[in-house]
BAFI-570294 format. One record per residue (C-alpha): residue number from 1; residue in one letter; x, y, z. Coordinates in Angstrom, 1 decimal. Each point is the difference from the previous one (the first is absolute). Example, Ala and Ser with C-alpha at 12.3 -4.5 7.8 and 13.67 -1.06 7.14 Angstrom:
<pt num="1" residuo="a" px="12.3" py="-4.5" pz="7.8"/>
<pt num="2" residuo="s" px="1.4" py="3.4" pz="-0.7"/>
% end
This chain:
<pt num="1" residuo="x" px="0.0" py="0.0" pz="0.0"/>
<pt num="2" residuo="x" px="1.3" py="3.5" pz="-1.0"/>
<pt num="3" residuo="x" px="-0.2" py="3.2" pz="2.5"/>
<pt num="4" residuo="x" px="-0.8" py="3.0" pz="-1.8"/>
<pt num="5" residuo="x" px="1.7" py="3.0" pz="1.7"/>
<pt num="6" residuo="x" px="-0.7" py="3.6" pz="-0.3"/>
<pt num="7" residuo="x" px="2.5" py="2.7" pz="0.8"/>
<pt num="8" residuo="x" px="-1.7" py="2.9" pz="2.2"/>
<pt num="9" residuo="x" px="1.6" py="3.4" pz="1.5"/>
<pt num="10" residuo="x" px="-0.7" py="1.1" pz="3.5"/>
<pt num="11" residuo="x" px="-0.5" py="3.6" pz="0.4"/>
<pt num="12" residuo="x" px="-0.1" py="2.4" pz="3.1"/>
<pt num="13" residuo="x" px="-0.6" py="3.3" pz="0.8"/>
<pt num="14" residuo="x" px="1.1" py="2.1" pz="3.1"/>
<pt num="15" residuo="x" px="-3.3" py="2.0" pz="1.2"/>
<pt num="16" residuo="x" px="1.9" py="1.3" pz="3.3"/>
<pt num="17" residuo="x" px="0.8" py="3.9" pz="-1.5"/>
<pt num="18" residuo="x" px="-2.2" py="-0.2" pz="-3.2"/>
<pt num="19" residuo="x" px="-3.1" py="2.2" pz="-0.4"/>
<pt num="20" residuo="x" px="-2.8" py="-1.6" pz="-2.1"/>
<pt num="21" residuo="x" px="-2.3" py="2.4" pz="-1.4"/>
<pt num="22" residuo="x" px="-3.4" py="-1.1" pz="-0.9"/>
<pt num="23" residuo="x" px="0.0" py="-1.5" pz="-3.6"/>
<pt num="24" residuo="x" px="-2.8" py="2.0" pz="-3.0"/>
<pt num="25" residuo="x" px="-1.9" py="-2.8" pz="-1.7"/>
<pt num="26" residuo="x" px="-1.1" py="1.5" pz="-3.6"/>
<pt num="27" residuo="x" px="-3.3" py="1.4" pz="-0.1"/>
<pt num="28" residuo="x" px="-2.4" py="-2.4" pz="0.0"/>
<pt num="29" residuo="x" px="2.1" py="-2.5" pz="2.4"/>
<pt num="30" residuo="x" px="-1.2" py="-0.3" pz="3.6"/>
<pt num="31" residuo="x" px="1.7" py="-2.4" pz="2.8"/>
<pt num="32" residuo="x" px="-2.0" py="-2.4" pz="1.7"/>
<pt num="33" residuo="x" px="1.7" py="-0.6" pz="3.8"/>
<pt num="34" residuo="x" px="-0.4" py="-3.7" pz="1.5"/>
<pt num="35" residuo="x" px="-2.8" py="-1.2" pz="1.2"/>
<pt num="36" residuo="x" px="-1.1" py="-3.6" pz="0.5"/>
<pt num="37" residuo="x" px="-2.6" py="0.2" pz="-3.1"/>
<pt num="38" residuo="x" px="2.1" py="0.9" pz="-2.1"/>
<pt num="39" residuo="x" px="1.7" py="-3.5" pz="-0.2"/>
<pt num="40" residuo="x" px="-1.4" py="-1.2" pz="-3.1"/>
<pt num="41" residuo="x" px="0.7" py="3.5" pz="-1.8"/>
<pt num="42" residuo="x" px="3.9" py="-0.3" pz="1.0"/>
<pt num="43" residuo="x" px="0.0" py="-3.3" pz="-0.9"/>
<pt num="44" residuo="x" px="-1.3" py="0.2" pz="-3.9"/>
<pt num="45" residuo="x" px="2.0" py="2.8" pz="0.0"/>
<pt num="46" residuo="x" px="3.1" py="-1.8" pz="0.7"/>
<pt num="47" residuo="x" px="-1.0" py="-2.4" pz="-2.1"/>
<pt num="48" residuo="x" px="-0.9" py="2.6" pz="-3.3"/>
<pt num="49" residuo="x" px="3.8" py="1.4" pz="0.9"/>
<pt num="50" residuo="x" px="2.5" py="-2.9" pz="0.1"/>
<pt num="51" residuo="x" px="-2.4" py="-2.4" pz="-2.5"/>
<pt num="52" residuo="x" px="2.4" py="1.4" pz="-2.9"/>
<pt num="53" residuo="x" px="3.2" py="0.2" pz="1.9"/>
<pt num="54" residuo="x" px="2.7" py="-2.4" pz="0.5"/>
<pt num="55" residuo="x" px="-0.6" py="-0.2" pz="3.5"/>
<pt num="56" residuo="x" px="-3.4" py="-1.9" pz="-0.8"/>
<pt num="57" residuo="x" px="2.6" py="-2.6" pz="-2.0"/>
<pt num="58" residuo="x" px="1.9" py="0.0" pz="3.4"/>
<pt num="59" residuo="x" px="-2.6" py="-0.3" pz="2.7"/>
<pt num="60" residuo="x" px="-2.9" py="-2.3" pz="0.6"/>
<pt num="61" residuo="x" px="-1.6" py="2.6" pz="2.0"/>
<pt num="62" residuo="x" px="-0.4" py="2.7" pz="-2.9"/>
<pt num="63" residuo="x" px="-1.0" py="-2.2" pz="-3.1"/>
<pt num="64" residuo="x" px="-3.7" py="-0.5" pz="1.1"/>
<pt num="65" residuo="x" px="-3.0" py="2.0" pz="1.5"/>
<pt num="66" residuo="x" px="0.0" py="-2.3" pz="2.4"/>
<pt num="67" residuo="x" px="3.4" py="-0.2" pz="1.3"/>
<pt num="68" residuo="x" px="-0.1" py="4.0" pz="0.5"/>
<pt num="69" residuo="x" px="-2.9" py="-0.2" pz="2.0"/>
<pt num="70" residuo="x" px="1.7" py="-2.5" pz="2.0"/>
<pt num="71" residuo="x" px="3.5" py="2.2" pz="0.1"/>
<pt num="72" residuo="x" px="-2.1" py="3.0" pz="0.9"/>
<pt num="73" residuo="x" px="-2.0" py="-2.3" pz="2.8"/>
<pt num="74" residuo="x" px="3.6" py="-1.1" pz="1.1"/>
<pt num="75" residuo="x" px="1.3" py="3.7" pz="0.4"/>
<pt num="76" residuo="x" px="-2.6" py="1.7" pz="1.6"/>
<pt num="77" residuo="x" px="-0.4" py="-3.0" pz="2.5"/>
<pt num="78" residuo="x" px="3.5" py="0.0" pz="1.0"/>
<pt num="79" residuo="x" px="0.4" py="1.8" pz="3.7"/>
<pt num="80" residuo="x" px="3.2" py="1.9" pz="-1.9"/>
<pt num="81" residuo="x" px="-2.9" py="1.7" pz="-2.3"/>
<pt num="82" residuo="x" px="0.4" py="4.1" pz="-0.4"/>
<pt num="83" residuo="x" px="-3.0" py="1.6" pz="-1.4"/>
<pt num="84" residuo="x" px="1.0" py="3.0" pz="0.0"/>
<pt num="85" residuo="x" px="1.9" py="-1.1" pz="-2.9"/>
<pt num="86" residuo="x" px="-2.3" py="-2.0" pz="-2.1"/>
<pt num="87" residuo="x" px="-1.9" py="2.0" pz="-2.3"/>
<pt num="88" residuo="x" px="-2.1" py="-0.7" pz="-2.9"/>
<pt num="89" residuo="x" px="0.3" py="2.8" pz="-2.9"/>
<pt num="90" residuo="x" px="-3.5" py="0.8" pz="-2.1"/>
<pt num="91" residuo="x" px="0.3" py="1.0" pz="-3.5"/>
<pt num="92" residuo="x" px="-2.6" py="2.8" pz="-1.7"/>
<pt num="93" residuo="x" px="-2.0" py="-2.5" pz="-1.2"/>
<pt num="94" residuo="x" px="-0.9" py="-1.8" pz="3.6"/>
<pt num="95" residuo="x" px="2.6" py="-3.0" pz="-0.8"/>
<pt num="96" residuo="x" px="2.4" py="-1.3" pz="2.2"/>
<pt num="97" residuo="x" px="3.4" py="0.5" pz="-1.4"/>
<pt num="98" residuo="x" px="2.6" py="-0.1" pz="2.7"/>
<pt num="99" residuo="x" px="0.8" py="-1.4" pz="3.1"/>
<pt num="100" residuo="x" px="2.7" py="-0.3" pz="2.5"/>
<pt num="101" residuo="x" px="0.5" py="-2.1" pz="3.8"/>
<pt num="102" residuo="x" px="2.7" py="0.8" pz="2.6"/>
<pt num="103" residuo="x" px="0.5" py="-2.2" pz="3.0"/>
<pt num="104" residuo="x" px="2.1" py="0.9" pz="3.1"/>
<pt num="105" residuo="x" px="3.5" py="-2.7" pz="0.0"/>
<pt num="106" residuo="x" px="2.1" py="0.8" pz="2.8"/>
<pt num="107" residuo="x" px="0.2" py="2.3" pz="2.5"/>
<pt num="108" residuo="x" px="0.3" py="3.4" pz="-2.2"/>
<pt num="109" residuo="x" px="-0.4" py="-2.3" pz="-3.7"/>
<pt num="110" residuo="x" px="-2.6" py="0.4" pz="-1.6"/>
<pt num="111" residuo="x" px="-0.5" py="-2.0" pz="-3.8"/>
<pt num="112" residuo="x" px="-1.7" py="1.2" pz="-3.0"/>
<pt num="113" residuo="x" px="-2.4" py="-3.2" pz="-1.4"/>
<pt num="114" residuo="x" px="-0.9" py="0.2" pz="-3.6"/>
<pt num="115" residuo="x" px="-0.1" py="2.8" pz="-1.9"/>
<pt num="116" residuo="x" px="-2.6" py="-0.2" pz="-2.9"/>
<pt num="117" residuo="x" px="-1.5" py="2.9" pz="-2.5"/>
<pt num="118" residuo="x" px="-2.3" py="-1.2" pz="-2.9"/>
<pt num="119" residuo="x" px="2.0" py="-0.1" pz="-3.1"/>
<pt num="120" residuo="x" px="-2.6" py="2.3" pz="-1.7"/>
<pt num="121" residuo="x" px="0.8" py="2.8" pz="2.8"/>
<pt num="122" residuo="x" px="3.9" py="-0.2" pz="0.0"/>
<pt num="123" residuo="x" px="1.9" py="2.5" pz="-1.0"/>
<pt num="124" residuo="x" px="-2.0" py="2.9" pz="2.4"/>
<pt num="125" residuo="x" px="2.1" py="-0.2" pz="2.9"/>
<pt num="126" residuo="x" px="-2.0" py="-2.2" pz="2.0"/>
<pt num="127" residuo="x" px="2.3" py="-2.4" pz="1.1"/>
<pt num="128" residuo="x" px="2.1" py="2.5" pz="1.3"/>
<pt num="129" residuo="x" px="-2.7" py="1.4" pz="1.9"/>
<pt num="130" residuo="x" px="-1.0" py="-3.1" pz="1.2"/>
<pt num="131" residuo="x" px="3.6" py="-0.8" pz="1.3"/>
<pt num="132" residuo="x" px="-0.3" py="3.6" pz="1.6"/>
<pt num="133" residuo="x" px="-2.9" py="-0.1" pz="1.7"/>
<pt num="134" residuo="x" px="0.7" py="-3.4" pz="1.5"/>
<pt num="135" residuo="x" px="3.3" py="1.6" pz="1.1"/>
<pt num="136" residuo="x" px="-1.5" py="2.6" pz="1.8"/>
<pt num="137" residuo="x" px="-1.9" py="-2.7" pz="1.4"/>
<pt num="138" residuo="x" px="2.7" py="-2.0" pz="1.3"/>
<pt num="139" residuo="x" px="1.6" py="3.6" pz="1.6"/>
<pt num="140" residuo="x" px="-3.4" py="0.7" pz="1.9"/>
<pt num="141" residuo="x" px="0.1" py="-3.2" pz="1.2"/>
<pt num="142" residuo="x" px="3.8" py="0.3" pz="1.4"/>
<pt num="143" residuo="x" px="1.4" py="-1.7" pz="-2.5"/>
<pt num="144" residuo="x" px="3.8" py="1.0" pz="-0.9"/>
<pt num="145" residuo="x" px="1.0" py="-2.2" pz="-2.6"/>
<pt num="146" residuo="x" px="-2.1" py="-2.2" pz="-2.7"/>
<pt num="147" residuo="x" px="0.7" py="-2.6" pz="-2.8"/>
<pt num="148" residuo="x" px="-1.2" py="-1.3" pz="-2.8"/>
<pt num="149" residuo="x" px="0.9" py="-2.9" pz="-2.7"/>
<pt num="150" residuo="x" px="0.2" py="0.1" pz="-3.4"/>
<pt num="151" residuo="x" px="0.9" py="-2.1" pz="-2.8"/>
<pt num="152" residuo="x" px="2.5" py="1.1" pz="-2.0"/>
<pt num="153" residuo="x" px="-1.1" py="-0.4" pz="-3.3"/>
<pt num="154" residuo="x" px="-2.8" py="3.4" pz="1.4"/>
<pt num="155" residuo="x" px="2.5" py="2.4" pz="-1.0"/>
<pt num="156" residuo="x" px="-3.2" py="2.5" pz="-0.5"/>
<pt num="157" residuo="x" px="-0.8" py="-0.6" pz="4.2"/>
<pt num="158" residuo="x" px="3.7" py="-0.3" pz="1.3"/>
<pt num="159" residuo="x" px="0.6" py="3.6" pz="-2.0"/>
<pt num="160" residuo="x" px="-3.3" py="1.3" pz="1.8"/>
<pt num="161" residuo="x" px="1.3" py="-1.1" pz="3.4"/>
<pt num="162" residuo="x" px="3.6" py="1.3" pz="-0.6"/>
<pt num="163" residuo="x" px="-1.7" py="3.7" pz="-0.6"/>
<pt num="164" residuo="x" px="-1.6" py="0.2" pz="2.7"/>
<pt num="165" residuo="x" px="2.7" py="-1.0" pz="2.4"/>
<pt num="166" residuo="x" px="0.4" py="-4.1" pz="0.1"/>
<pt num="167" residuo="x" px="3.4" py="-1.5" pz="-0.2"/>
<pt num="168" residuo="x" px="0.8" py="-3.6" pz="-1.0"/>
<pt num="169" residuo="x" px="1.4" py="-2.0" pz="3.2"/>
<pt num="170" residuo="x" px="-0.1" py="-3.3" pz="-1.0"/>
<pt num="171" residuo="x" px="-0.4" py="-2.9" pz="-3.1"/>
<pt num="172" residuo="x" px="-2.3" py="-2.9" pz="1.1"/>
<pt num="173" residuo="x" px="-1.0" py="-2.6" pz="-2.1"/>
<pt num="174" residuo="x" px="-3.2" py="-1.7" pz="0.5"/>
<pt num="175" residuo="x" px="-1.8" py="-3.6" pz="-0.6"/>
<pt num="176" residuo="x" px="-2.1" py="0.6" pz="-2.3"/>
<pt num="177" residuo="x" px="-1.0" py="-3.4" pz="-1.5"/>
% end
């Protein structure tokens, strides 16, 4: 039996002396902060964002509906949950077309969980936004340092992250088959 392996960066960002303004949406965009009903919403979200990216290929968890209701279920349950930076983004016309999950790690760690815009909506700064409000989340929640993963072959997200601040800390390679 073969083991597929995929190469993945770990990221971090030092919150300690940064200020985080609060991010504009385009007109039209609204955010949508966590709430318990809104499961579903962030799941098929997460779902429309990654079904098209090569972290579906990757992960079990983001290649069906189902599996991103049950990797939203899984976050949100978890006792290290943040929702203060979990927010769904609302496009003009009433769709869902972004989400994003922090949990708290260790101590003063915080980790982004999936990052996922709608590919129809990309390109309008929205994942940046997301990443931005879900920082500012993590700081009002004490938080002085976050991570995030990221396969490699994303060079569109890991140039994102590295604009707003992120710096690579580490190769991993993961399982993947």
């Amino acid at each position: 039996m073969s083991v597929l392996v995929c190469r993945r960066l770990r990221m971090e960002i030092d919150l300690a002396e940064r200020v985080l303004d609060e991010p504009e949406l385009p007109d039209g965009y609204r955010w949508q902060a966590w709430s318990p009903e809104l499961l579903d919403r962030h799941a098929a979200a997460k779902f429309r964002g990654f079904s098209e990216e090569p972290d579906a290929r990757v992960f079990q968890s983001l290649r069906e509906a189902r599996e991103c209701r049950q990797l939203m279920e899984y976050i949100v349950t978890s006792m290290h949950f943040l929702p203060r930076t979990t927010w769904l983004l609302v496009a003009p016309d009433r769709s869902d077309c972004g989400t994003i999950q922090g949990l708290e790690t260790i101590g003063e760690w915080g980790a982004i969980q999936n990052v996922g815009v709608v590919s129809e909506h990309r390109g309008r700064g929205l994942g940046r936004a997301l990443v931005r409000k879900a920082l500012i989340g993590f700081q009002s929640s004490s938080i002085r340092r976050v991570s995030l993963e990221v396969t490699t072959v994303n060079a569109r997200a890991i140039g994102l992250y590295e604009s707003l601040g992120f710096v690579r800390t580490k190769t991993l390679f993961r399982d993947v088959s």
